[in-house]
Steps between C-alpha positions, in 0.01 A plus 500: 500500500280574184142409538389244228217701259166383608377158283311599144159352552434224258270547242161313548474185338196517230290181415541323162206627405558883571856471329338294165246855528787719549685346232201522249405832629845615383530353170102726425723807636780466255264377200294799561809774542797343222289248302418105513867437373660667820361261676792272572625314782736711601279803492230343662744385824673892535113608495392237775852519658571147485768235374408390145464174625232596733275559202615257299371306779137682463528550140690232352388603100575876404293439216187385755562768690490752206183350365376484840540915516375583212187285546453666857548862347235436214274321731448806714496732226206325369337468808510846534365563178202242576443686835504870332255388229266331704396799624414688226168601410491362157693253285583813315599685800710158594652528148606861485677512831658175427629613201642860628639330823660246300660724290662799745816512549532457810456149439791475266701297787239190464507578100850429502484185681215396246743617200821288690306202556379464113929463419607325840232258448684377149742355718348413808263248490307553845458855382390468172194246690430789739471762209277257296300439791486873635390614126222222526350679832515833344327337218234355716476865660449672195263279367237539815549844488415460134205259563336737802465776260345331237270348812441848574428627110810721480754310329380337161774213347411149349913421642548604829835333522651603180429890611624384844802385347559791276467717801760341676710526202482884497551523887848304486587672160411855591682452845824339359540801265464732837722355654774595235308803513355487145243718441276748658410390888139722475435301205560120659108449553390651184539245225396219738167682601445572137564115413278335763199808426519345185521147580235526727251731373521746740494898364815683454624624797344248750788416670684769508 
């Protein structure tokens, strides 16, 4: 008589709230390796290994959920950029590592995801709110960067956030072109520096 094979163990069950993370934690992993529009319902339940109806039953709007990971993505990426110039020296310091880390291509993954979100957001409502809102904090950001340097007698401008918009301009411009690979990738930092030397009264070559 053939012995039976021995019983596959069944999987643990998870609680709802470690499958909602799970399920969110997937959709950031897909944004982040094929884009904000790859992240579908059926890509998000092969990455959790699920039925689609499990995460329909987490996520019931792929639109939410989209927003939702872009917002997370952004979040951290400007909380990282708080964090890193927070501990510079200076304002000026805080402004020229800001600007070159910004900039390097090896952040060209979250530059994409910036780039995507602009289009998706044209048709998705909850994402277009997270971009306006996410552009607001960077804003914000800038502007108190702006605002500690003049504090400290560095920076001189009657608008800090005109120049703080106008910096973000060139960050999402000069980035988009990389990303087609447009232009000269020792030269991504140059113009910028130049521009915000100028904006803010700083001699040539401060920031770079």
């Amino acid at each position: 008589m053939t012995a039976s094979p021995p019983a596959r163990p069944r999987a643990g069950r998870k609680s709802p709230a470690e499958r909602a993370d799970e399920v969110r934690a997937a959709a950031r992993e897909i944004a982040r390796s094929d884009g904000l529009v790859a992240v579908t319902l059926r890509s998000v339940a092969e990455r959790v290994g699920v039925a689609r109806t499990l995460v329909v039953h987490y996520e019931p709007n792929m639109e939410a959920l989209v927003a939702a990971t872009f917002r997370t993505i952004a979040e951290d990426e400007l909380a990282e950029m708080r964090g890193m110039t927070d501990a510079q020296p200076t304002p000026t310091d805080a402004l020229r590592v800001l600007t070159r880390t910004l900039l390097e291509p090896g952040r060209d993954e979250v530059s994409a995801l910036w780039a995507e979100a602009f289009v998706v957001g044209r048709r998705n409502a909850a994402l277009e709110d997270a971009v306006r809102e996410l552009m607001d904090q960077w804003q914000g950001f800038v502007v108190g960067l702006i605002e500690r340097g003049i504090g400290a007698g560095e920076f001189r401008t009657d608008d800090p956030p005109a120049v703080a918009w106008q910096y973000i301009g060139m960050i999402d411009g000069i980035n988009s072109h990389a990303l087609v690979n447009y232009g000269a990738a020792t030269e991504r930092g140059r113009l910028v520096c130049h521009a915000m030397e100028h904006e803010l009264g700083l001699a040539p070559g401060s920031l770079r």
